[in-house]
C-alpha positions in Angstrom: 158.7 132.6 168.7 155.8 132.7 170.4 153.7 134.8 167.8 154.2 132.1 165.1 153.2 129.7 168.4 150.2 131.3 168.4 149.6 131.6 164.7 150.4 127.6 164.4 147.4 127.3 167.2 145.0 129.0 165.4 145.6 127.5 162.6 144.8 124.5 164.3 141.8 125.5 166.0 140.6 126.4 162.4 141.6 123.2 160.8 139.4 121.7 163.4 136.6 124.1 163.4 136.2 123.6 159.5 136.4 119.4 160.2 133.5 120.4 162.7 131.5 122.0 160.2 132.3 119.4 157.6 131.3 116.5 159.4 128.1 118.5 160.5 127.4 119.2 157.0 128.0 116.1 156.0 125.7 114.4 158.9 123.3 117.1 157.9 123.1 115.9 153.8 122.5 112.1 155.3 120.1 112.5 158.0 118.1 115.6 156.8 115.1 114.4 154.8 115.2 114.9 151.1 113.6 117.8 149.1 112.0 114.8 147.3 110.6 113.4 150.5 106.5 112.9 149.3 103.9 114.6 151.9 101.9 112.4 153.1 103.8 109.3 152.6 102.9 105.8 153.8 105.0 102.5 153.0 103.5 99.1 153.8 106.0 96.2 155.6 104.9 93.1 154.3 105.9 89.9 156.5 109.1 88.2 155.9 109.8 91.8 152.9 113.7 92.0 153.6 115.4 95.7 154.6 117.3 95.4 151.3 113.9 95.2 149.7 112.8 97.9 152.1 115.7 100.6 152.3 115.8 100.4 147.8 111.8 101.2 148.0 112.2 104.1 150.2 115.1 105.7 148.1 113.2 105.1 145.1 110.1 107.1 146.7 112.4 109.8 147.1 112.0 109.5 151.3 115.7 108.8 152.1 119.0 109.3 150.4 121.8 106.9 151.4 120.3 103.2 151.7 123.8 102.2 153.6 123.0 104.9 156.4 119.5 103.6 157.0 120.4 99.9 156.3 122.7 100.7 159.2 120.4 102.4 161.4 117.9 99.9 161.3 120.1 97.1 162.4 121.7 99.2 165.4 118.0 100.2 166.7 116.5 96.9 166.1 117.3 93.6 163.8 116.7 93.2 160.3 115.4 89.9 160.4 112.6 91.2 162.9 111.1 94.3 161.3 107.2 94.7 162.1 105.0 94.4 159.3 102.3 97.0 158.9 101.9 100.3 156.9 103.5 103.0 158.5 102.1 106.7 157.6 103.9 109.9 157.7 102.2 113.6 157.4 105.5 115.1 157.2 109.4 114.8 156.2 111.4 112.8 158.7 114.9 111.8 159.4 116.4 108.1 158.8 117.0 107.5 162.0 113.2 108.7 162.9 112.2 105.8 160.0 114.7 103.4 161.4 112.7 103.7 164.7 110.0 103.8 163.2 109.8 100.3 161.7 111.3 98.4 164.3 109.3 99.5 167.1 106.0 99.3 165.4 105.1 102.9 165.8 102.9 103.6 162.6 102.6 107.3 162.9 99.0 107.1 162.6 96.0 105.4 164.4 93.8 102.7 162.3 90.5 103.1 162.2 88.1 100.3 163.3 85.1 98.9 160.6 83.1 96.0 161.9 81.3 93.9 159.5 78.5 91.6 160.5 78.2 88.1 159.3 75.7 88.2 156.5 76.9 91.8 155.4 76.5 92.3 151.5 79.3 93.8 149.6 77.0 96.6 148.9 76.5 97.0 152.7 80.2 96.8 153.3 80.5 99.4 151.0 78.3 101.4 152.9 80.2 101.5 156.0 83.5 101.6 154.6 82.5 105.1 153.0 81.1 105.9 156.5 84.3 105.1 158.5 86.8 106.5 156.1 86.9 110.1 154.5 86.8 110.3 150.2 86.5 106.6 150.4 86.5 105.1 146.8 82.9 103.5 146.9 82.8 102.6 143.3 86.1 101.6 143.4 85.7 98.8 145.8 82.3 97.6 144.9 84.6 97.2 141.2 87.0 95.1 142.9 84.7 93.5 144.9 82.3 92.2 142.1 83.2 88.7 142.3 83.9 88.3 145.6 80.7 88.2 147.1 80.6 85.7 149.9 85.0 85.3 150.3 85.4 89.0 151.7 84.9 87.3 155.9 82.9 89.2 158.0 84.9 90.8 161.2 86.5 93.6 163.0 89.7 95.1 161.5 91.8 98.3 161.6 93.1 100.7 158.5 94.9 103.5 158.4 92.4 106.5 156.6 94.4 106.1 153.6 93.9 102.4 153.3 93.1 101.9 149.5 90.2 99.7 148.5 92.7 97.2 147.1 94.1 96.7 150.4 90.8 96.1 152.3 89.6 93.6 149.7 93.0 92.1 149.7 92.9 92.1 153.3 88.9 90.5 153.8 90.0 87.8 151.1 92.8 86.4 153.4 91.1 86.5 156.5 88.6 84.3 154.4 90.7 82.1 153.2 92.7 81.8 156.8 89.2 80.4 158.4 88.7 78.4 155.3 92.1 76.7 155.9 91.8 75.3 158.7 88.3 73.7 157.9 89.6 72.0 154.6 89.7 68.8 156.3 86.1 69.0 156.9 85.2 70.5 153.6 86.4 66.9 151.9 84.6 64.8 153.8 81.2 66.5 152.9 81.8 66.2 149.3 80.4 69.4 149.1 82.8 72.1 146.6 83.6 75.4 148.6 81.7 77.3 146.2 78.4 75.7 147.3 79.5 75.9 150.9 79.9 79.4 150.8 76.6 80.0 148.8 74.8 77.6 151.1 76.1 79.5 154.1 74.9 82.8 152.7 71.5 81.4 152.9 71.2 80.0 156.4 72.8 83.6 157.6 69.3 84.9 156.8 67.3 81.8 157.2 68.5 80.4 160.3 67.4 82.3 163.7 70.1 81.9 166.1 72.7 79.3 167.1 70.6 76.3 167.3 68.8 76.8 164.3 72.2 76.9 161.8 72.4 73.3 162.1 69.1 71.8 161.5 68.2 75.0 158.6 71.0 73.8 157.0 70.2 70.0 157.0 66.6 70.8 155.6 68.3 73.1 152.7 70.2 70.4 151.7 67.8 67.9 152.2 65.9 69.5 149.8 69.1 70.0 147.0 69.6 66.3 147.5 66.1 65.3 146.6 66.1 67.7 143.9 63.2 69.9 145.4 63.4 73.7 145.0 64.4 75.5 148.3 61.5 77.7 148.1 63.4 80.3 150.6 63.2 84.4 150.8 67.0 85.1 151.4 68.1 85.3 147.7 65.7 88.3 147.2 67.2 90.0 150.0 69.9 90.3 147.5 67.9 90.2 144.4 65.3 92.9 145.1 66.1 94.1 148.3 63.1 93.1 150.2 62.7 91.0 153.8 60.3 87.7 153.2 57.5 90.1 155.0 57.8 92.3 152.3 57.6 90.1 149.3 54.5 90.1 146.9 53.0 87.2 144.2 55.0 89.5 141.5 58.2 89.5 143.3 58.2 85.4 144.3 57.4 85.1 139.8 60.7 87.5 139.1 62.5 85.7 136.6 65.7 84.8 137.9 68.5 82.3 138.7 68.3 83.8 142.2 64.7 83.2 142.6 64.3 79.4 144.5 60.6 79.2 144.1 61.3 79.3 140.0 64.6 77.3 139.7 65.9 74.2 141.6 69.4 74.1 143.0 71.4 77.0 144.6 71.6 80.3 143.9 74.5 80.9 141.1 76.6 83.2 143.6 76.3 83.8 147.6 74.2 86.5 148.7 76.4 87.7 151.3 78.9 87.5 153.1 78.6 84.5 155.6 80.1 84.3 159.1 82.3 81.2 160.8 79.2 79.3 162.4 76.9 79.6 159.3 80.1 78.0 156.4 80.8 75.4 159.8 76.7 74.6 159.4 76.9 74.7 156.1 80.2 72.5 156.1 78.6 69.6 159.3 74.6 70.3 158.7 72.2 68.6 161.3 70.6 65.1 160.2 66.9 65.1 160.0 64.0 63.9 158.3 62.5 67.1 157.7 62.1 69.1 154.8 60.2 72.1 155.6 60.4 74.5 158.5 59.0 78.2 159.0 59.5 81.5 161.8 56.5 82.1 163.5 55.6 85.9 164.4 58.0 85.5 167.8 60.9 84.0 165.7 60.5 80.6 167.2 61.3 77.9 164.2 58.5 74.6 163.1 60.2 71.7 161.7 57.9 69.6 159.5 58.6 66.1 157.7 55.5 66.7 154.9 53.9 69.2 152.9 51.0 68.1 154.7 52.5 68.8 158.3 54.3 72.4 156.9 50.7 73.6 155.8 49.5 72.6 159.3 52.0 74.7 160.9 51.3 77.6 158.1 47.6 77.6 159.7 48.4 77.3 163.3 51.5 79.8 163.8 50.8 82.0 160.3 47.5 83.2 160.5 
């Protein structure tokens, strides 16, 4: 009896040792990371993108195999209704659970990299510093996408991942743009002025105005000068145009044929010329009331208001020469 005891308890113990394995196996298959699992791989979290969305766009990038199992694992470690937004970057394979944890703690795998653009930054110039900051960065590709944004991409600091695409920093410079913009709407209307002339008016005073209390007053003069259908006559635009700072400028360049060229053509420019900062669209937006209609930087960088052409040429002779 106590041989086929013992025979029945191994049996047992076998049974069991084989449901070990099995269930280890079988956790194995579900947590493991897929063969298919794409090195590097980075996913972006939108706001308000739902887990359903997110678990079916993972398994169809080949990253993890069961969407039930990570569906679950995401709602155990955190709440599916409160998964961080961001793009999350992995160098190699990783489990579900490691994912799971991943997006609902906010650990991205990889630190961003921070670009600061001035305010009156060019896309060209953003362009420059973008391929400075980031590694293979698709220059031509982002001065393509770019092209017609000139002006809307908002000057600021902000933080990509190095393989942030040139779609996603455009994207991203456009609605930080249009997030200032927002809240100024209210003011926009009452100036009667359309945001596209805003903008371009705002690239201008980034270059023309000196400092924080000139923004104001430059601005009221430029638009002084719109309203009474006199030429603006200033250098910024060949900044842009040419390339050249108003102390560089020659009789040929200030006769270049060209829409940009204010000496030649009333009105604004036909695009911006940069990208303008907060305080210079807010100038732009509320300019200064005055009676003047010229003004000019002496060699120190102190600004002369004048009412005439009578009084500007005064001041050309006294702080000029």
């Amino acid at each position: 009896m106590r041989p086929f005891k013992s025979i029945h308890h191994l049996g047992l113990l076998l049974l069991l040792i084989g449901a070990v394995y099995l269930f280890i196996v079988g956790i194995q298959k579900v947590l493991l990371p897929p063969a298919t699992f794409p090195v590097p791989y980075q996913i972006t979290v939108n706001s308000g993108q739902t887990l359903f969305s997110i678990s079916k766009e993972l398994l169809d990038d080949g990253v993890i195999k069961n969407r039930r199992v990570f569906e679950m694992f995401v709602i155990t470690f955190g709440d599916e209704n409160h998964i961080s937004e961001g793009e999350y970057y992995f160098e190699k394979p990783v489990s579900s659970i490691e994912i799971a944890l991943r997006i609902t703690g906010r650990d991205f795998g990889v630190a961003k990299r921070k670009v600061t653009f001035p305010e009156g930054f060019s896309n060209k110039e953003m362009a420059t510093r973008l391929t400075d900051t980031f590694d293979s960065f698709d220059t031509a590709l982002f001065v393509s996408l770019s092209k017609n944004q000139e002006g809307y991409l908002f000057p600021d600091t902000y933080g990509f991942f190095p393989s942030t695409t040139p779609d996603v920093i455009v994207t991203a410079l456009r609605k930080n743009f249009d997030k200032k913009i927002e809240k100024l709407q209210p003011q926009i209307s009452l100036s009667k002025r359309s945001l596209s002339d805003i903008v371009i008016m705002a690239s201008i005073i980034e270059k023309e105005a000196r400092g924080e209390n000139d923004r104001g007053l430059v601005s009221g003069i430029l638009w002084n000068r719109i309203d009474a259908g006199i030429p603006l006559q200033v250098d910024a635009p060949f900044i842009y145009l040419l390339g050249k700072e108003s102390k560089e400028l020659t009789k040929t360049d200030l006769a270049t044929k060209s829409l940009y060229n204010t000496y030649l053509h009333k009105g604004l420019p036909p695009t911006p010329i940069n990208n303008p900062g907060l305080a210079a669209i807010e100038a732009a937006i509320t300019p200064e009331p005055s009676s003047y209609f010229f003004y000019l930087h002496d060699a120190e960088g102190a600004i002369h208001y004048a009412k005439t052409y009578t009084e500007h040429l005064a001041n050309i002779k006294k702080y000029l020469k």
